[in-house]
C-alpha positions as a printed Julia matrix, in Angstrom:
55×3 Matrix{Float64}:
   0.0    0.0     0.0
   1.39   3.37   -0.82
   1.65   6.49    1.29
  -1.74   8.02   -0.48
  -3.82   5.09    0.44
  -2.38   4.86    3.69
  -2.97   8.34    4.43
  -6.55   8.29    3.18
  -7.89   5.36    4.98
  -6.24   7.01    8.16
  -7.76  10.46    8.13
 -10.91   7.91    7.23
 -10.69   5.85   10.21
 -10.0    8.59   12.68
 -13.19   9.93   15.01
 -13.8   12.79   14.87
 -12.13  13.39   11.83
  -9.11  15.75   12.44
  -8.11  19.01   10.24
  -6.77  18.42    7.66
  -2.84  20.12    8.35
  -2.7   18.27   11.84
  -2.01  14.92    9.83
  -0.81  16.4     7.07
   2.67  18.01    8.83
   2.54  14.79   10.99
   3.37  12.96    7.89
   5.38  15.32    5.77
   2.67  16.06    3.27
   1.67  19.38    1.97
  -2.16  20.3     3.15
  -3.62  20.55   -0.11
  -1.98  17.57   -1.4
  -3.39  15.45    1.68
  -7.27  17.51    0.26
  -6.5   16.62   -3.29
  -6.15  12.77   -2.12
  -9.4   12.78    0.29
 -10.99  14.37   -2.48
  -9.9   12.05   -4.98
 -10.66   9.0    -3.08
 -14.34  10.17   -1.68
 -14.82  10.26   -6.05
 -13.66   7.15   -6.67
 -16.11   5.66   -3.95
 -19.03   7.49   -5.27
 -19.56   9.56   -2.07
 -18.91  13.16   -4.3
 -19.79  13.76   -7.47
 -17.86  16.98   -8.24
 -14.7   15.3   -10.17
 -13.9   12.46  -12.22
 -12.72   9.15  -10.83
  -9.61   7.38  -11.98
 -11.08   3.94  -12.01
């Protein structure tokens, strides 16, 4: 599993679900990368409709 997935299911798994920069700097990504990913990954499991999936 790559960092992205990793990442993504963590920020998914954690209650209450934190900021997004807490996690972000914790792991030595850039914000708005860490948003982009989310983003991306809510997409590909149908839960947003606002961008294209990769899949």
């Amino acid at each position: 599993m790559e960092l992205r997935e990793r990442v993504v299911r963590m920020y998914h798994t954690t209650e209450p679900k934190p900021q997004i920069k807490g996690p972000a700097i914790d792991l030595g990504v850039h914000p708005e990368a860490l948003r982009g990913w989310i983003r991306q990954a809510e997409a590909d499991a149908g839960e947003r409709d606002d961008r294209l999936t990769t899949g």
